[in-house]
MMTF fields as JSON, N, C-alpha, C and O atoms, coordinates in Angstrom:
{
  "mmtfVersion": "1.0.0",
  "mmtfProducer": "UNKNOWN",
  "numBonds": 255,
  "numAtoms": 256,
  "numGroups": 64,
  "numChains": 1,
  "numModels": 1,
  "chainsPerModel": [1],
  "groupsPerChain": [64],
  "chainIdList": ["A"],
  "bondAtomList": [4, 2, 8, 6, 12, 10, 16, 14, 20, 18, 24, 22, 28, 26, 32, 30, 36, 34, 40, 38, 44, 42, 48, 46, 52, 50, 56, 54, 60, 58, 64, 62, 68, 66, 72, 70, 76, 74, 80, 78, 84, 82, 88, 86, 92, 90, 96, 94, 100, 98, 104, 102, 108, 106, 112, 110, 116, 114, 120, 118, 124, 122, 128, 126, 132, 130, 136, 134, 140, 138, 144, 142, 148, 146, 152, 150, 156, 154, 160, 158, 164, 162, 168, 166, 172, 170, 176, 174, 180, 178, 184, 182, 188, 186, 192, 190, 196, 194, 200, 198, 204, 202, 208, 206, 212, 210, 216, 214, 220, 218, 224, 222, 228, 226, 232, 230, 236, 234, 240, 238, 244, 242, 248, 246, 252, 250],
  "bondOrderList": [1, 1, 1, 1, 1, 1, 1, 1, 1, 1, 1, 1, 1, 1, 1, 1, 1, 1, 1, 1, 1, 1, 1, 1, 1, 1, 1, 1, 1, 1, 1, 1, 1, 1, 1, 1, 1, 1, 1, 1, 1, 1, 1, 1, 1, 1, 1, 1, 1, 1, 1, 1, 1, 1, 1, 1, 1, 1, 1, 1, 1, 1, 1],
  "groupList": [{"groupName": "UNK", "atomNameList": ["N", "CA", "C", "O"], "elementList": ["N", "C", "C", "O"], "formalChargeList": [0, 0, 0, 0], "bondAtomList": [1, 0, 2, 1, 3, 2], "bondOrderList": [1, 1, 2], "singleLetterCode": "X", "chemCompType": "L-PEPTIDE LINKING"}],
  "groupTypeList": [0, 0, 0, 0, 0, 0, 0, 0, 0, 0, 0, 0, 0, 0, 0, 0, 0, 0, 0, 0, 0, 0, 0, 0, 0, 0, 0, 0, 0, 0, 0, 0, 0, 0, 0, 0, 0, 0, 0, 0, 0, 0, 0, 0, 0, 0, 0, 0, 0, 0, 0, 0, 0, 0, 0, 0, 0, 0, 0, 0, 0, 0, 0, 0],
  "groupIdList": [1, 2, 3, 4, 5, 6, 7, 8, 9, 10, 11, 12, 13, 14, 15, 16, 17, 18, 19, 20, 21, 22, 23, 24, 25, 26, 27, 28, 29, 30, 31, 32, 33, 34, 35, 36, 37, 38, 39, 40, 41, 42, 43, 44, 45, 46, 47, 48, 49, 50, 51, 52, 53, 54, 55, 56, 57, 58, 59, 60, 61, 62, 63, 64],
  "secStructList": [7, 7, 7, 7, 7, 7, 3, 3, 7, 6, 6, 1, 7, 1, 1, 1, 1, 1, 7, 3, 3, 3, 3, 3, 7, 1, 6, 6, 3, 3, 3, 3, 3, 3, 6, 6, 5, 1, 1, 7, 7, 7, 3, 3, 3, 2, 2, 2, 2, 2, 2, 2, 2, 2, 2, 2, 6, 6, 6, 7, 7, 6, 6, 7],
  "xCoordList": [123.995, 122.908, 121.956, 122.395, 120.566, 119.721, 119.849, 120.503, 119.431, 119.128, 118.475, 117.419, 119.319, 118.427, 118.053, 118.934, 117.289, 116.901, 117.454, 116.837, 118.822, 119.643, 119.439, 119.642, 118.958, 118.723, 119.976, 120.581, 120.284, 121.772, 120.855, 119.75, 122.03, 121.385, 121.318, 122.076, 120.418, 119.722, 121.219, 121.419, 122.4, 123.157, 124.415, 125.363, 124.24, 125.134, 125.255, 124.308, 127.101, 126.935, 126.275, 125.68, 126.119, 124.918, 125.927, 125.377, 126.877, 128.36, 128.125, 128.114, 127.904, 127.273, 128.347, 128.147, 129.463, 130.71, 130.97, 131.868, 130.317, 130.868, 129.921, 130.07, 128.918, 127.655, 127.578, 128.234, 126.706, 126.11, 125.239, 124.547, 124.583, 123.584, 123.335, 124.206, 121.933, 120.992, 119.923, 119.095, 119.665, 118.122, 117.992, 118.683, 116.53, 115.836, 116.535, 116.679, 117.002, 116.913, 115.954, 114.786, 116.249, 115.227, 114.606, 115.371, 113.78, 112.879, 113.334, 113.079, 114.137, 114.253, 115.542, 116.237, 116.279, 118.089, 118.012, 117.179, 118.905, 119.029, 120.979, 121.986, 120.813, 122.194, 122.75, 122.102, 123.801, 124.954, 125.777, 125.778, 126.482, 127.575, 128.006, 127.404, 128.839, 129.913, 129.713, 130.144, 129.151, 129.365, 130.708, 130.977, 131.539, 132.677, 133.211, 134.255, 132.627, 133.058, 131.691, 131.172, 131.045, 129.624, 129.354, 128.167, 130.589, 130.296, 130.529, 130.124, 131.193, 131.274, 130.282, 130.078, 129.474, 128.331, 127.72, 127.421, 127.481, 127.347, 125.772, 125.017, 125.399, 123.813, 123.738, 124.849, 122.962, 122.139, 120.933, 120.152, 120.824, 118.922, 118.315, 118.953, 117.259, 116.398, 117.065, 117.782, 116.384, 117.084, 118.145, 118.014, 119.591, 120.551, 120.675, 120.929, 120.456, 120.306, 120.114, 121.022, 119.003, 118.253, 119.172, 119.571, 119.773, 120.578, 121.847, 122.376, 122.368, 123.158, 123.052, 123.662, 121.979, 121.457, 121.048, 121.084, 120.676, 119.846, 121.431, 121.526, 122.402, 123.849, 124.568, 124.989, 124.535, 125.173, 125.055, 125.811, 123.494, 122.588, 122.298, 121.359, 122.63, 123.19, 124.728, 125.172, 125.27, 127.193, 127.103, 128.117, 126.269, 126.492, 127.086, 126.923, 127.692, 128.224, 127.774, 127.611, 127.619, 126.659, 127.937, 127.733, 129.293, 130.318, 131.337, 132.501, 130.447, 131.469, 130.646, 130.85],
  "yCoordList": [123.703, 122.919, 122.572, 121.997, 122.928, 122.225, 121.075, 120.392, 120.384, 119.035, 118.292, 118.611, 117.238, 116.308, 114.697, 114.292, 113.759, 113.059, 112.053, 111.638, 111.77, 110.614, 109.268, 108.545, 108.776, 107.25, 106.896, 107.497, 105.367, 104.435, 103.398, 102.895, 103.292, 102.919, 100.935, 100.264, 100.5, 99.087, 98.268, 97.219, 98.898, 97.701, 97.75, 96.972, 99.228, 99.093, 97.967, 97.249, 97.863, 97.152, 97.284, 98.358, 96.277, 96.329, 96.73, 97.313, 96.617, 97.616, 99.064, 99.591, 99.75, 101.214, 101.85, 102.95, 101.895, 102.681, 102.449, 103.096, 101.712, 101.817, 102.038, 101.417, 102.991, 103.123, 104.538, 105.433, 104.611, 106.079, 106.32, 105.329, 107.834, 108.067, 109.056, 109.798, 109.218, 110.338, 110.573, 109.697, 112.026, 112.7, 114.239, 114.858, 114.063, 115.16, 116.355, 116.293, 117.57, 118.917, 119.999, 119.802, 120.991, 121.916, 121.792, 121.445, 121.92, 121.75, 120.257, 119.119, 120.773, 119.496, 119.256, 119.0, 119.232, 118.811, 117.87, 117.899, 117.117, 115.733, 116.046, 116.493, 115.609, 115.333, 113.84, 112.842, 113.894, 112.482, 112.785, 113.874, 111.713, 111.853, 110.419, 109.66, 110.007, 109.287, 108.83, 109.635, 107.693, 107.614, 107.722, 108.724, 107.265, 107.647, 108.904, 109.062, 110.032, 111.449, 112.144, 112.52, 112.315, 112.841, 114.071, 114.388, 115.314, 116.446, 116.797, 117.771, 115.921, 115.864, 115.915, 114.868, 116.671, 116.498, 117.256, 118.426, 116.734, 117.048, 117.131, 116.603, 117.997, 117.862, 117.811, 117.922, 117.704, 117.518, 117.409, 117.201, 117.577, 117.263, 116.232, 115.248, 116.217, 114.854, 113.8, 112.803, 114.653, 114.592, 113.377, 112.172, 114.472, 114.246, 112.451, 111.444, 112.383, 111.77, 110.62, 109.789, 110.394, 109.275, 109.263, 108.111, 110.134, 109.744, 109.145, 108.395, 109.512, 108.596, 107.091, 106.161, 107.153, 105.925, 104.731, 103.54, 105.202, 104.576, 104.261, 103.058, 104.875, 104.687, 103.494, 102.595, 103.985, 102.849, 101.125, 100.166, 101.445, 99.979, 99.891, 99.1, 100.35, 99.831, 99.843, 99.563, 100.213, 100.038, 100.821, 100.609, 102.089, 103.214, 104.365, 104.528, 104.993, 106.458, 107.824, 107.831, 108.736, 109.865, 110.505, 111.314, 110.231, 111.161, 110.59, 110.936, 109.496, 108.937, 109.087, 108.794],
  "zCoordList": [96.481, 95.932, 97.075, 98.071, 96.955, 97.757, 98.182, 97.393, 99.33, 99.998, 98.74, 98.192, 98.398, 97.553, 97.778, 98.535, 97.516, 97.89, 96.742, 95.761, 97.146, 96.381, 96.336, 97.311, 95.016, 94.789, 94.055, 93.168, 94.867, 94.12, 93.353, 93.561, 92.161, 91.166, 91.294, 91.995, 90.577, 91.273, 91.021, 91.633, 89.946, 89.972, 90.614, 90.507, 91.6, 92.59, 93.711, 94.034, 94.516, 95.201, 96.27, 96.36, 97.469, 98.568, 99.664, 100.599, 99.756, 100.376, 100.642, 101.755, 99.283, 99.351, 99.039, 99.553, 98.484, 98.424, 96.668, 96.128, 96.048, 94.914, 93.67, 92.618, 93.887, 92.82, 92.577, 93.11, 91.719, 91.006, 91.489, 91.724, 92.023, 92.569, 91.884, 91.43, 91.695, 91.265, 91.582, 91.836, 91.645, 92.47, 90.869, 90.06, 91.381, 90.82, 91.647, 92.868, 90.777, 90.788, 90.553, 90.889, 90.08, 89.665, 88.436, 87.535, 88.212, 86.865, 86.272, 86.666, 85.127, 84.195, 84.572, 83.588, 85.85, 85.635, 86.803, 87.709, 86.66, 86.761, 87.679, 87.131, 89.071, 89.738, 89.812, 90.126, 89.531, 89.325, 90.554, 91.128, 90.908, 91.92, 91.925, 91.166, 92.578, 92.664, 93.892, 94.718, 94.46, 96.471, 96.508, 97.171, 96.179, 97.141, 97.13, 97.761, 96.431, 96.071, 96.031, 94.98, 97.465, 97.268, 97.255, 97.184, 97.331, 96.942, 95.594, 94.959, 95.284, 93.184, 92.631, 92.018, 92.518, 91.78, 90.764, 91.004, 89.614, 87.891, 87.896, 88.713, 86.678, 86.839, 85.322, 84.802, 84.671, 83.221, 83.291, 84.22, 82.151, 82.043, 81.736, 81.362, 81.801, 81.175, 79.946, 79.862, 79.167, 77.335, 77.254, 77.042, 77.595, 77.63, 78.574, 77.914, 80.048, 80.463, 79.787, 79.779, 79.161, 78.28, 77.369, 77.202, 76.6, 75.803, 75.988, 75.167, 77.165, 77.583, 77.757, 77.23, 78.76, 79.046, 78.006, 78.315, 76.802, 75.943, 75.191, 74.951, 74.863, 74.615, 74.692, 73.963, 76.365, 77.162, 76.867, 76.713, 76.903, 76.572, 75.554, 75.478, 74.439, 72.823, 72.254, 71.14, 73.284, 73.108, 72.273, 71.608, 71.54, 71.026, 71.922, 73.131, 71.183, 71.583, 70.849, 69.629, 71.47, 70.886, 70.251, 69.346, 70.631, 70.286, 69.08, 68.881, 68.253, 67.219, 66.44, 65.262]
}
């Protein structure tokens, strides 16, 4: 994977070892990782993304 320019997310801790990070990929895909597991890294797209997100923050699930 290319060099990417990883942002932790605002409600990680200020420690730095225990948050989600994500950077823009190619076109429309979207990289996740884990700080404490930073070669683990998952990609998705936009879309999807938001749909998660928008999920999360209605205690909905896309998979019930």
């Amino acid at each position: 994977m290319p060099e990417l320019n990883w942002l932790k997310s605002s409600f990680s801790e200020a420690s730095g070892n225990n948050c989600v990070e994500i950077a823009a990929g190619n076109a429309d895909r979207i990289a996740l990782r884990e700080s404490e597991s930073p070669a683990a890294v998952i990609s998705t797209n936009r879309a999807a993304l938001r749909a998660l997100v928008l999920g999360v923050k209605t205690g909905k699930s896309a998979l019930a």
